[in-house]
C-alpha positions as CSV (number, residue, x, y, z in Angstrom):
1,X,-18.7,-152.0,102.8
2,X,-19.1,-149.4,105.5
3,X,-19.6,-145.3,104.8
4,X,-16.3,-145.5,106.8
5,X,-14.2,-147.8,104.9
6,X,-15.9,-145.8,101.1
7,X,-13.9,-142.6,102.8
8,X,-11.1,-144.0,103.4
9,X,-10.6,-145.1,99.9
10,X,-12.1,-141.8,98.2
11,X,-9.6,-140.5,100.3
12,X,-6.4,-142.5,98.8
13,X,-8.1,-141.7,95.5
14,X,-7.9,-138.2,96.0
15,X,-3.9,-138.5,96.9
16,X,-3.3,-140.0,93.9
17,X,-1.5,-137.7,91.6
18,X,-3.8,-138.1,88.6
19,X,-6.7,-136.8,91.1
20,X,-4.7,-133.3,92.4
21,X,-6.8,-130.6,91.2
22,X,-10.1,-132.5,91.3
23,X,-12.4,-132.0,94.3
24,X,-13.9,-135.6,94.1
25,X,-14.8,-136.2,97.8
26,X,-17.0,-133.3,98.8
27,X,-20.4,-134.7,97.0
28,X,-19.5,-137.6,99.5
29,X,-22.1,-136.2,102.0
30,X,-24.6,-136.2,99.7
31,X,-24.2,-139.6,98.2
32,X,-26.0,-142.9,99.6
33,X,-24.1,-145.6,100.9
34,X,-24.9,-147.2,97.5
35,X,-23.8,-144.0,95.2
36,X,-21.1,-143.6,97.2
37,X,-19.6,-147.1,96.6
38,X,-20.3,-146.4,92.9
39,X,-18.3,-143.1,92.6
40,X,-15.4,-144.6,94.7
41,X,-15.1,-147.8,92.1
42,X,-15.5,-144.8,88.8
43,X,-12.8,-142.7,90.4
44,X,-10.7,-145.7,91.2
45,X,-10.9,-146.9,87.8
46,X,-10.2,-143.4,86.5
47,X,-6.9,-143.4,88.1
48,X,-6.2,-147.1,86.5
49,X,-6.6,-145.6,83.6
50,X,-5.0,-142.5,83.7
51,X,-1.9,-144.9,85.0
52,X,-2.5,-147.6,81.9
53,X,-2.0,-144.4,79.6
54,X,1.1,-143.1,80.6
């Protein structure tokens, strides 16, 4: 997947309401292509979970 297409979908992440607050794209520029991938899917699946709880 391209740096470009990991953005856009930290991005949606970051929209999501269980995300407001939490400033999870800014290490972005730091990351690897590889890390970044990574911390996308953990965020993600943060959200999923937040969601499954309520």
């Amino acid at each position: 997947m391209s740096r470009a297409e990991l953005l856009v979908r930290l991005q949606k992440v970051q929209q999501c309401p269980e995300m407001q607050g939490r400033n999870i794209r800014s290490i972005a520029a730091i990351l690897s292509n590889d890390a970044l991938e990574k911390h996308v899917e953990v965020c993600e699946q943060a959200v999923e979970k937040a969601r499954s709880v309520n």
